[in-house]
Residue frames as qw, qx, qy, qz and C-alpha x, y, z in Angstrom:
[[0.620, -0.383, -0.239, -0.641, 47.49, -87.37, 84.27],
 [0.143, -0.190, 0.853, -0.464, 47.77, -88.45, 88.02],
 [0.636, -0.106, -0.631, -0.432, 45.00, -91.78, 88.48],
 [0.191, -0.422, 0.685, -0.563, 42.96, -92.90, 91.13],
 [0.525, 0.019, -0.816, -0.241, 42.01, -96.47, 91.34],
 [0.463, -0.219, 0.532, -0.675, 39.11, -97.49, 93.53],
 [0.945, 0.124, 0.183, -0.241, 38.68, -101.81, 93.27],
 [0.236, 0.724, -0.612, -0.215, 40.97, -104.02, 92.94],
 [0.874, 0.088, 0.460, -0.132, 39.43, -107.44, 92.28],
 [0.792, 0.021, 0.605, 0.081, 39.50, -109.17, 90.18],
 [0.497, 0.692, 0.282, 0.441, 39.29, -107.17, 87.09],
 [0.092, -0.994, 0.015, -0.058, 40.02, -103.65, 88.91],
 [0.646, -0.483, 0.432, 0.404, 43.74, -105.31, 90.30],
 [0.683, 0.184, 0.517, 0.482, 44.92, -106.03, 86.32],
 [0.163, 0.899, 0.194, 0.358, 43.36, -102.57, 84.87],
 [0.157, 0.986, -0.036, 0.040, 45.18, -100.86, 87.03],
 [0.654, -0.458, 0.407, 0.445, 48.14, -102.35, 87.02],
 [0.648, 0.387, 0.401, 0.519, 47.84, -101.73, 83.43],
 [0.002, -0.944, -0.313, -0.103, 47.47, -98.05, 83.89],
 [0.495, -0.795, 0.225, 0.268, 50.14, -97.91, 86.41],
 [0.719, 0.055, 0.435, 0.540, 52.87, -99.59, 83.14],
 [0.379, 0.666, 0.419, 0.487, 51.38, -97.27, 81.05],
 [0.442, 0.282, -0.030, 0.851, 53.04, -94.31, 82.78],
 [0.095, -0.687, -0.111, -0.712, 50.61, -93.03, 84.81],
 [0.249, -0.430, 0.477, -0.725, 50.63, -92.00, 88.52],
 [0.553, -0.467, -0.662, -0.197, 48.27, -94.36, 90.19],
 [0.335, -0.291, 0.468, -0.764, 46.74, -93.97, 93.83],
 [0.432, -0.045, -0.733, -0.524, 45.24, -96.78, 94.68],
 [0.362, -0.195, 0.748, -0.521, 42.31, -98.53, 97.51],
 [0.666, -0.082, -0.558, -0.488, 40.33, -101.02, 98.13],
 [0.794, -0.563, -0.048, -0.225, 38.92, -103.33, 101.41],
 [0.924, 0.015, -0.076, 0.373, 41.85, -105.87, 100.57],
 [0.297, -0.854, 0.308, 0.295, 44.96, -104.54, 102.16],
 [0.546, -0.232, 0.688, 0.418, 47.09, -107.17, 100.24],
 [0.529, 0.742, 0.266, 0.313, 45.42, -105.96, 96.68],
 [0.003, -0.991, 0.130, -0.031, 46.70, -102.34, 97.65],
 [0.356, -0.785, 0.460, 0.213, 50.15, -103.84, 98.59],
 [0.714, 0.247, 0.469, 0.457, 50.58, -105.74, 95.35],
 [0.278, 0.900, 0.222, 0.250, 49.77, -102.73, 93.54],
 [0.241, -0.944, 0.161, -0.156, 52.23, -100.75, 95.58],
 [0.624, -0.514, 0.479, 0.342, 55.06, -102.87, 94.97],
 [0.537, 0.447, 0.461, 0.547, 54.40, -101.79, 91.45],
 [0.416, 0.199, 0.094, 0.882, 54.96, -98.85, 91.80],
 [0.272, -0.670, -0.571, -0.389, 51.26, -97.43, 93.19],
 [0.018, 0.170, -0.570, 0.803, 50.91, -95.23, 96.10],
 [0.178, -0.423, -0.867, 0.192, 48.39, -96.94, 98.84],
 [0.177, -0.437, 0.030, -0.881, 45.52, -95.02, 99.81],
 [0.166, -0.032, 0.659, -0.733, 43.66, -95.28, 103.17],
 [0.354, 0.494, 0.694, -0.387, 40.33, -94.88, 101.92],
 [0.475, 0.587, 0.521, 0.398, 38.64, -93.69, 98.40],
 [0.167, 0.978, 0.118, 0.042, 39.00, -90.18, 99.17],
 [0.493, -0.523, 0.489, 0.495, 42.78, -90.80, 99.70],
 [0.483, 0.097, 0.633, 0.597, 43.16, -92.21, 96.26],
 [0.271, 0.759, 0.531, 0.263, 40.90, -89.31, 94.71],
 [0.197, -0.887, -0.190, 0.372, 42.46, -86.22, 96.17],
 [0.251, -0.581, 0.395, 0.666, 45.16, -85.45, 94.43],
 [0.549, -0.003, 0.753, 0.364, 43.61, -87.09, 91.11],
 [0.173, 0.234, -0.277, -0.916, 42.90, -86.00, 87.75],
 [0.629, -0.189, -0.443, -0.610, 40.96, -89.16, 87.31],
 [0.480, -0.277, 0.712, -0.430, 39.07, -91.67, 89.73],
 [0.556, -0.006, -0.596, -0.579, 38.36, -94.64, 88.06],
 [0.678, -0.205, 0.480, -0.518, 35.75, -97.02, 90.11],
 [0.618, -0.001, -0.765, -0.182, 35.68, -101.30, 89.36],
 [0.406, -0.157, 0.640, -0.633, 33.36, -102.23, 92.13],
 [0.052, 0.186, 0.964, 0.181, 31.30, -105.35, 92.05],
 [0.009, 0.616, 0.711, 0.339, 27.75, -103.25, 91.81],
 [0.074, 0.706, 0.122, 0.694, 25.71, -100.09, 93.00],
 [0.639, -0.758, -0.132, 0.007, 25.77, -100.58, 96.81],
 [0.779, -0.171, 0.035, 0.602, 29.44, -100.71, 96.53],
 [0.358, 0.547, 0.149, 0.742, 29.79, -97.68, 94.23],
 [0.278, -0.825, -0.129, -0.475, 27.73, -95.36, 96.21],
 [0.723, -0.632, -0.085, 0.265, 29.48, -96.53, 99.68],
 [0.623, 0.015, 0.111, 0.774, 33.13, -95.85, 97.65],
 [0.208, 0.519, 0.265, 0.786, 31.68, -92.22, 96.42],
 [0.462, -0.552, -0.446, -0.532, 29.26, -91.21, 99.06],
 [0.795, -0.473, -0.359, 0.123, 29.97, -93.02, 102.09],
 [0.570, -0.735, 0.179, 0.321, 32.33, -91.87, 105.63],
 [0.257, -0.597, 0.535, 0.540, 35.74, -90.77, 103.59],
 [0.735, 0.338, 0.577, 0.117, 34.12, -91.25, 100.53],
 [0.559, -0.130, 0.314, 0.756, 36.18, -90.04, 97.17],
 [0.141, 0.856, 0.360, 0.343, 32.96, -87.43, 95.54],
 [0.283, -0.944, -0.165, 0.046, 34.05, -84.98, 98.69],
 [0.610, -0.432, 0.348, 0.566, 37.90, -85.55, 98.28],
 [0.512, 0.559, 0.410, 0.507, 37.57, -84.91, 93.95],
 [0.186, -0.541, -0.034, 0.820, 39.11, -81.64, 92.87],
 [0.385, 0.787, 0.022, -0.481, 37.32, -79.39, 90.24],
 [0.342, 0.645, -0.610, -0.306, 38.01, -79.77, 86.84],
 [0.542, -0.233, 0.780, -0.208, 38.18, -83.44, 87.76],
 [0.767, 0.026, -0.417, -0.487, 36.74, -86.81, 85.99],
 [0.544, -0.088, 0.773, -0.315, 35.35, -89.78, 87.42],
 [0.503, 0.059, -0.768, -0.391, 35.31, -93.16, 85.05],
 [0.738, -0.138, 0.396, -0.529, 32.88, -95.78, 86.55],
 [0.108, 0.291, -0.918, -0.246, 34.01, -99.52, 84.94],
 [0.373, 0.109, 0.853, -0.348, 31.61, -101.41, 87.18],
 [0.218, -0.371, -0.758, -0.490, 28.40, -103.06, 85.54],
 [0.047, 0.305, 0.513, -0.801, 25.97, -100.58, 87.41],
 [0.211, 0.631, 0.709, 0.235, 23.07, -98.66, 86.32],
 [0.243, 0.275, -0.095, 0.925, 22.80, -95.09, 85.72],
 [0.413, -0.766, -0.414, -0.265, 20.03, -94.54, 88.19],
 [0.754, -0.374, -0.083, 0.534, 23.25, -95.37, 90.92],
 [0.426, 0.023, 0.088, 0.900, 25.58, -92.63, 88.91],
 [0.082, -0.615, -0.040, -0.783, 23.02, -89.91, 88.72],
 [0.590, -0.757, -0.227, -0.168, 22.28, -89.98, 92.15],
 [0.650, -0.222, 0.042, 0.726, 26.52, -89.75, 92.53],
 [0.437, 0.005, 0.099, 0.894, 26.55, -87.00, 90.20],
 [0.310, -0.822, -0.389, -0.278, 23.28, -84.95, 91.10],
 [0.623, -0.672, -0.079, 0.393, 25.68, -84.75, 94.64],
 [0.614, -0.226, 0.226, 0.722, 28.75, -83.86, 92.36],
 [0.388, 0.762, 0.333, 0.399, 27.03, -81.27, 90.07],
 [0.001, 0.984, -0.176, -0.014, 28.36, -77.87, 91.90],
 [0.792, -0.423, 0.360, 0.253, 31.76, -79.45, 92.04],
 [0.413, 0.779, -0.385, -0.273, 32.78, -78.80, 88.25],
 [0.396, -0.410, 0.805, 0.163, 33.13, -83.14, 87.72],
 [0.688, 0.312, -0.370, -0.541, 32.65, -84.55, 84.48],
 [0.653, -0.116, 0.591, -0.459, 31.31, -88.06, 84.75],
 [0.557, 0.125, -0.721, -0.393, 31.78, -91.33, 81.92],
 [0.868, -0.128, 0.424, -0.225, 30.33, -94.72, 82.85],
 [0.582, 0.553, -0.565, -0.191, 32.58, -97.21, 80.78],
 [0.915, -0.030, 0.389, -0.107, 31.86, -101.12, 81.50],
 [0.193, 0.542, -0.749, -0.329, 34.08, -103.46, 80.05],
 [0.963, 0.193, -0.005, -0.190, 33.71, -106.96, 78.66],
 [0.513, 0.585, -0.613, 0.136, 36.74, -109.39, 78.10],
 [0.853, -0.482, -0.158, -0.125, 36.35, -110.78, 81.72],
 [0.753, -0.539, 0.289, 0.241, 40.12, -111.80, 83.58],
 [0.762, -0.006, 0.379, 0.525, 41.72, -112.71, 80.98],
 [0.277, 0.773, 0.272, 0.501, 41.02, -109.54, 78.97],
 [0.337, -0.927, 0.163, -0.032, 41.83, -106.97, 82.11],
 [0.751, -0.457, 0.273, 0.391, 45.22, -109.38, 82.57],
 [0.590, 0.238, 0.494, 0.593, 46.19, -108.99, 78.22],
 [0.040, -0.425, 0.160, 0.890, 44.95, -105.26, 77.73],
 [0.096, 0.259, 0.776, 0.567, 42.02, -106.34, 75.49],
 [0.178, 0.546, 0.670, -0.470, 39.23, -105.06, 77.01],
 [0.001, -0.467, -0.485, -0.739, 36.37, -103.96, 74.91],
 [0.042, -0.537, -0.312, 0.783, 34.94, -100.39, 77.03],
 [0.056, 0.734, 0.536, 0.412, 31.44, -99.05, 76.03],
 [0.367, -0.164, -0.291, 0.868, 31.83, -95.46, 77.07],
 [0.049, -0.736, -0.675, -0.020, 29.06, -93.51, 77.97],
 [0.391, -0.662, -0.117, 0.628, 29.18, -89.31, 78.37],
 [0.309, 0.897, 0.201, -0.243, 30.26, -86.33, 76.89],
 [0.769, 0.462, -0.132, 0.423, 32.46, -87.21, 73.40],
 [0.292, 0.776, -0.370, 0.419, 34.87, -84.43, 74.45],
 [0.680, -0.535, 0.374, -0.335, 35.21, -85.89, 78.01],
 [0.941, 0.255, 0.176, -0.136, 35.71, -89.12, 76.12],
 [0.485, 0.833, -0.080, 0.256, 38.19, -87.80, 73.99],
 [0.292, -0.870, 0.218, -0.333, 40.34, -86.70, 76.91],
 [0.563, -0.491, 0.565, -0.351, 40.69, -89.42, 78.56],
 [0.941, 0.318, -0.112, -0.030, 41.23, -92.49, 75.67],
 [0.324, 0.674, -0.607, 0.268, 44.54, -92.65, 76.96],
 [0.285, -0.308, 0.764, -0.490, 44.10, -93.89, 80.27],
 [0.781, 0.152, 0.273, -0.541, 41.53, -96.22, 78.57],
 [0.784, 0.536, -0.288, -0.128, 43.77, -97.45, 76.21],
 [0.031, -0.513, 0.779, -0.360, 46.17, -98.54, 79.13],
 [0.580, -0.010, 0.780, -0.236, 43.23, -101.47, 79.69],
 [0.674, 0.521, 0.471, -0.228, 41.57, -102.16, 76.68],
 [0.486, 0.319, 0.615, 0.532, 41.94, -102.90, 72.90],
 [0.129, 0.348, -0.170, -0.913, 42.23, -98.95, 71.26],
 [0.193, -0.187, -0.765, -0.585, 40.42, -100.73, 68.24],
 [0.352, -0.513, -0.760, -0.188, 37.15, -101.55, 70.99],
 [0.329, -0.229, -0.518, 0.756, 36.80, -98.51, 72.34],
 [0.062, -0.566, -0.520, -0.637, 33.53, -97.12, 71.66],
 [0.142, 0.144, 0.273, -0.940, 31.81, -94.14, 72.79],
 [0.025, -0.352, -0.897, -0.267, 28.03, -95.56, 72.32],
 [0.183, -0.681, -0.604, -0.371, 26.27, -92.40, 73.58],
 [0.044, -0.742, 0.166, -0.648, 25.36, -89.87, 76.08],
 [0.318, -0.372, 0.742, -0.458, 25.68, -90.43, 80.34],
 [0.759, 0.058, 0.449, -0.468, 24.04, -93.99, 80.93],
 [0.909, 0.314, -0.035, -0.271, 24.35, -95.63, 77.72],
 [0.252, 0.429, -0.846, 0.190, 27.82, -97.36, 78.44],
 [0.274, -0.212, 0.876, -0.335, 26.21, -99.03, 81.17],
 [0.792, 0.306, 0.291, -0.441, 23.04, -100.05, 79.18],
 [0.534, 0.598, -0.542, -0.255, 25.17, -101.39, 76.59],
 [0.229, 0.550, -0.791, 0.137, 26.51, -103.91, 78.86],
 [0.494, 0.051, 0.690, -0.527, 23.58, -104.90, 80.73],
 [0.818, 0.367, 0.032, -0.441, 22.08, -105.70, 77.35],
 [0.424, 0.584, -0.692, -0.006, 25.33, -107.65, 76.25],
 [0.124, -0.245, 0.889, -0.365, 25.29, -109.58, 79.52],
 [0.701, 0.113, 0.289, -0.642, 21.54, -109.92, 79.28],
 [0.884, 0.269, -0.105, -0.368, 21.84, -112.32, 76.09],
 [0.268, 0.443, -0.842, 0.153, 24.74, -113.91, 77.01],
 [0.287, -0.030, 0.788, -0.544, 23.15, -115.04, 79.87],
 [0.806, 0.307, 0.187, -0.470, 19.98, -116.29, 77.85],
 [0.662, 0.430, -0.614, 0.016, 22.43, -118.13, 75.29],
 [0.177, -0.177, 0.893, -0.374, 23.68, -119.79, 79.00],
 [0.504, 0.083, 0.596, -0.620, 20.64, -120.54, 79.74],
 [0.795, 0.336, -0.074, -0.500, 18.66, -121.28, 76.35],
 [0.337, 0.641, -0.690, 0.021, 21.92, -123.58, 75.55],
 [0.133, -0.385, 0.830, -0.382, 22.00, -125.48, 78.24],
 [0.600, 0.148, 0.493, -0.612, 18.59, -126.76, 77.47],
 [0.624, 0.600, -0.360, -0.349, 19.46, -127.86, 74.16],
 [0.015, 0.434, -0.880, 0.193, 22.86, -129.76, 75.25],
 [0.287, -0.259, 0.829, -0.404, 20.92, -131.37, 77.53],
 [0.783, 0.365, 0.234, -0.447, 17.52, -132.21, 75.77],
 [0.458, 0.723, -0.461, -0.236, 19.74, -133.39, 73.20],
 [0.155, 0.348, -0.898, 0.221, 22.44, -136.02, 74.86],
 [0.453, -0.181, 0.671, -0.558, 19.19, -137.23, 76.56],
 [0.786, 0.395, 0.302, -0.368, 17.55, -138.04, 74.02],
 [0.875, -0.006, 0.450, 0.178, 20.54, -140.14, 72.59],
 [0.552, 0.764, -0.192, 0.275, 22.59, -137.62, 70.26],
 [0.687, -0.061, -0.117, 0.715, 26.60, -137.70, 70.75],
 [0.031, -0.886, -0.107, 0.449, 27.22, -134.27, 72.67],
 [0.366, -0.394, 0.464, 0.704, 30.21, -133.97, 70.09],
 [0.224, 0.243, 0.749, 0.575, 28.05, -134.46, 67.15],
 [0.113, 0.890, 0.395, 0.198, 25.07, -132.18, 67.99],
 [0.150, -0.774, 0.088, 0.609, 27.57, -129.42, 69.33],
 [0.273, -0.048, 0.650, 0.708, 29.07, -129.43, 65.79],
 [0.003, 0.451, 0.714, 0.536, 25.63, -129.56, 64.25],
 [0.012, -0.876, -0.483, 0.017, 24.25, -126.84, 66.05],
 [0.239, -0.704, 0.225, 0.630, 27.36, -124.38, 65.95],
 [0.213, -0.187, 0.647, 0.707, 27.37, -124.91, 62.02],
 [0.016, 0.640, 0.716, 0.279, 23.76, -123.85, 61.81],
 [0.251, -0.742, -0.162, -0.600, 21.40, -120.35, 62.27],
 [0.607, -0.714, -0.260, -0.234, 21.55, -121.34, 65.97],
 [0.735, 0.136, -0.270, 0.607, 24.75, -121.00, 66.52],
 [0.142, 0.938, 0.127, 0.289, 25.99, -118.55, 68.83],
 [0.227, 0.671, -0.585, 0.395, 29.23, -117.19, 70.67],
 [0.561, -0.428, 0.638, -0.308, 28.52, -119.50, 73.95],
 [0.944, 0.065, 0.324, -0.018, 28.22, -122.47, 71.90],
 [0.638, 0.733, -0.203, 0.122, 31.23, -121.45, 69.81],
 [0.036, -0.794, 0.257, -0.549, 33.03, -120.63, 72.33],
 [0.502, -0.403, 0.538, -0.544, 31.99, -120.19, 76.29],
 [0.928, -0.207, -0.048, -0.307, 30.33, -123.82, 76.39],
 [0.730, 0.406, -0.523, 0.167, 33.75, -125.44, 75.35],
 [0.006, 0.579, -0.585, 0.568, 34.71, -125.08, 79.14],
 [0.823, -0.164, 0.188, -0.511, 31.72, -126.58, 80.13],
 [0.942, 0.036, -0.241, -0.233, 32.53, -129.63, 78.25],
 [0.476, 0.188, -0.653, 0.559, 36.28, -130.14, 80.47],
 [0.568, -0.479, -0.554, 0.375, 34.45, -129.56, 83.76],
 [0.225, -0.260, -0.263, 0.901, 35.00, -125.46, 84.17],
 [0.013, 0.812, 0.578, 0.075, 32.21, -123.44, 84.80],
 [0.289, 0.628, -0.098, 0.716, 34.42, -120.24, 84.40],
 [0.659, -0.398, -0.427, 0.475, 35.20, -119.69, 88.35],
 [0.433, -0.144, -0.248, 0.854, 36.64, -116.30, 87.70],
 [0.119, -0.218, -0.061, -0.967, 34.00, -114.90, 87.16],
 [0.218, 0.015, 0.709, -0.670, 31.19, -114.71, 90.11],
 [0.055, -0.317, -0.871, -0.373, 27.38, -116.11, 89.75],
 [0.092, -0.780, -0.390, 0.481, 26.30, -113.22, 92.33],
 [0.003, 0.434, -0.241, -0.868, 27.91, -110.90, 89.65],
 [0.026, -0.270, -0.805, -0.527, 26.25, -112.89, 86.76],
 [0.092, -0.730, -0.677, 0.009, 22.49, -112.63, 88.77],
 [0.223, -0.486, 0.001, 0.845, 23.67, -108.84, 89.32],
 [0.020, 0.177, -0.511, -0.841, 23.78, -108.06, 86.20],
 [0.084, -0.432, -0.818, -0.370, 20.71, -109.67, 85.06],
 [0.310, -0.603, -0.546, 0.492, 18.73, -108.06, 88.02],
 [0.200, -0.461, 0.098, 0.859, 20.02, -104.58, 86.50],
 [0.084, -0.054, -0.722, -0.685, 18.81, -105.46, 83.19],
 [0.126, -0.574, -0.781, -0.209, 15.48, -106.89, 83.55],
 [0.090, -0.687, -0.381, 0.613, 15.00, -103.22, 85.95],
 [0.137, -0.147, 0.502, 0.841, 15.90, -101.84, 83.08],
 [0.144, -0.260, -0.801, -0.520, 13.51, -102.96, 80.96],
 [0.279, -0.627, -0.673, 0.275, 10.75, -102.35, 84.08],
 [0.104, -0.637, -0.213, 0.733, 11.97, -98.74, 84.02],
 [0.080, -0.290, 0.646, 0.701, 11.89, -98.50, 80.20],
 [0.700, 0.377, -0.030, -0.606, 8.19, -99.75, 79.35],
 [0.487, 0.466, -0.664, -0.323, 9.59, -103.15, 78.10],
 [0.957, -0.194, 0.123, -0.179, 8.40, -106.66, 78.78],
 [0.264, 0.408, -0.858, 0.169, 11.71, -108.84, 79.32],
 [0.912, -0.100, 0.109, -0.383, 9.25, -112.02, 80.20],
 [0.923, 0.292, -0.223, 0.112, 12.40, -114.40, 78.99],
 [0.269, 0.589, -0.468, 0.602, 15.08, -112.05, 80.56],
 [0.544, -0.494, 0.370, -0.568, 13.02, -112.43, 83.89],
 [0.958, -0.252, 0.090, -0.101, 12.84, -116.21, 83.81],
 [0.838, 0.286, -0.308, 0.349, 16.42, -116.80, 82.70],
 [0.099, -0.559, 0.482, -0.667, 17.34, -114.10, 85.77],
 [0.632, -0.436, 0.325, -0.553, 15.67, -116.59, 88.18],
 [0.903, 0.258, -0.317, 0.133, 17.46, -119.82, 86.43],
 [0.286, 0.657, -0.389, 0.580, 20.31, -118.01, 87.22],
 [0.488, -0.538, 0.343, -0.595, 19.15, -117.19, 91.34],
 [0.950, -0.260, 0.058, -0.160, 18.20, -120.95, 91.62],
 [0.761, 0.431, -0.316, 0.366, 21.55, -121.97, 90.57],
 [0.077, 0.562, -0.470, 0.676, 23.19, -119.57, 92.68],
 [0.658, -0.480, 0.189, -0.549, 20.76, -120.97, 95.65],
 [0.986, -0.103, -0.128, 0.006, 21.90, -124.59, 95.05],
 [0.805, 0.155, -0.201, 0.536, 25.48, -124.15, 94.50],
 [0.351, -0.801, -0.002, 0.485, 26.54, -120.97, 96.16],
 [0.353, 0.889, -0.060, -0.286, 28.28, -118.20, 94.43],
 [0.622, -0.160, 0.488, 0.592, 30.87, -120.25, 92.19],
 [0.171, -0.468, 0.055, 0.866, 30.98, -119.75, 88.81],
 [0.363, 0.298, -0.023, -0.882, 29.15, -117.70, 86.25],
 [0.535, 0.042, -0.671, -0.512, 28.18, -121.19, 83.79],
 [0.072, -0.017, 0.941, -0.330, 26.93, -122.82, 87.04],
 [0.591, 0.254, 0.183, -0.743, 23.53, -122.43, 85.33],
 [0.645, 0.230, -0.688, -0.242, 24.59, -125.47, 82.75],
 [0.008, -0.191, 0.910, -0.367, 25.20, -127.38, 85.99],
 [0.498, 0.044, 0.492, -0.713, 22.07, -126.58, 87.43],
 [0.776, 0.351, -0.371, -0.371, 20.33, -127.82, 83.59],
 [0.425, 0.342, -0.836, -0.054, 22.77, -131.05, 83.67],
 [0.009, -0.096, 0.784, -0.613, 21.88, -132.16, 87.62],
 [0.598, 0.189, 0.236, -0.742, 18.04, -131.28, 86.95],
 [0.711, 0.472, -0.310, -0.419, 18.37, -133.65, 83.35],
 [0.776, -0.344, 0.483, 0.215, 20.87, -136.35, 85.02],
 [0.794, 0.527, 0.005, 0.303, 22.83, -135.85, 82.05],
 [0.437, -0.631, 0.247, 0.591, 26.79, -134.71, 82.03],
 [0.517, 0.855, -0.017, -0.044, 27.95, -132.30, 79.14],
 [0.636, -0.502, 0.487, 0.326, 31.28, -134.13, 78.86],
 [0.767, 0.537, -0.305, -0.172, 33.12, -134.39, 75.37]]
């Protein structure tokens, strides 16, 4: 199965180097010449532009940083929809929304291309180790097909087909959604806490070993307390996502009154500090509270 790889950031550079180990063909582009020419001293053949890396391919997978990107890579002057050959598939990775992909594959319907959406989770490290966990949206047999070249990034065990077109990416926008509220609700705790004269060490303990526990205080915070607000991933991707979500919910008939204020925590953050990195919403909480979440 010959693979064409369109992104190669942060996450898109590791995936497809994993792809490329795992024995298949690659093609690869992206803005960054010097991504494409790592990649291509593994063993990749450069492409020019997205419809380079899509002509000849059985798949195209996309990791782009949202839907303005996607639609320029698919859509746009030498974009890779017009280069795709029949019989094709196109994976989407990116955290997008499936308004963005049907309006990709509405264009691609006489074409004869079948279409997954399949976000991942596991962040840097996960794209660098082959863990990723990929919600995979589309049609099972499509799905089926193609768990190979998925299993070249991601943990076989966390590979889940969660539904028909769309619901890979809604999976992930809700995943990110409460992460990002655990950022946010967290940080308010920490901080309300240490101010008000508890040892951070002693209430983190005593709230990870209670009901309120949850994976950022198990976990994600622990960076927080050494000083790293997780850098490798962006806070313009973080407000991204939210932004996607809370439309969601707008296009869906659902109040997301909490999702909307913890999406504009988020924005202010990003306004003070520019786009470091995704926990830069504890900062924002610490700087507002003069308190430091140090253990």
């Amino acid at each position: 199965m010959r693979v064409g790889f369109v992104g190669l950031g942060l996450m898109g550079a590791p995936m497809a180097a994993g792809v490329l180990s795992s024995g298949f063909p690659v093609s690869a582009y992206d803005i960054n010449e010097e991504a494409v020419k790592e990649l291509a001293r593994r063993g990749a053949v450069p492409a020019r532009s997205p419809a380079e890396a899509a002509e000849r391919a059985d798949v195209l997978i996309t990791m782009l940083p949202g839907p303005p990107q996607i639609e320029a890579a698919m859509l746009g002057p030498k974009g890779a929809l017009a280069a795709m050959q029949p019989g094709s598939a196109w994976i989407d990775m990116s955290s997008s929304s499936f308004t963005t992909a049907q309006r990709i594959v509405d264009v691609a319907g006489p074409a004869d291309i079948a279409m997954l959406d399949a976000p991942v989770t596991g962040g840097v490290p996960g794209a660098q180790e082959r863990t990723l966990q990929i919600f995979v949206g589309g049609d099972k047999e499509v799905f089926e097909r193609h768990l190979a070249v998925l299993g070249a990034m991601g943990d076989s065990d966390r590979i889940f087909h969660v539904g028909g077109r769309g619901a890979g990416y809604t999976v992930k926008l809700c995943l990110n959604l409460l992460f990002f509220i655990h950022v946010a609700g967290g940080a308010e705790v920490l901080a309300l806490g240490t101010k008000a004269g508890v040892d951070l060490d002693v209430l983190h303990r005593a709230l990870v070993g209670s009901t309120a526990s949850s994976r950022f205080l198990e976990r994600d915070v622990l960076s927080v307390f050494e000083g790293d607000y997780r850098e490798y991933f962006r806070l313009a991707l973080a407000c991204k996502d939210l932004s996607l979500a809370v439309d969601l919910g707008r296009e869906n008939g659902v109040p997301l009154e909490v999702s909307a204020l913890v999406e504009q925590v988020h924005r202010r953050a990003l306004a003070q500090y520019g786009d470091g990195g995704q926990l830069f919403a504890v900062r924002l909480l610490e700087d507002l509270a003069q308190v430091s979440l140090r253990t």
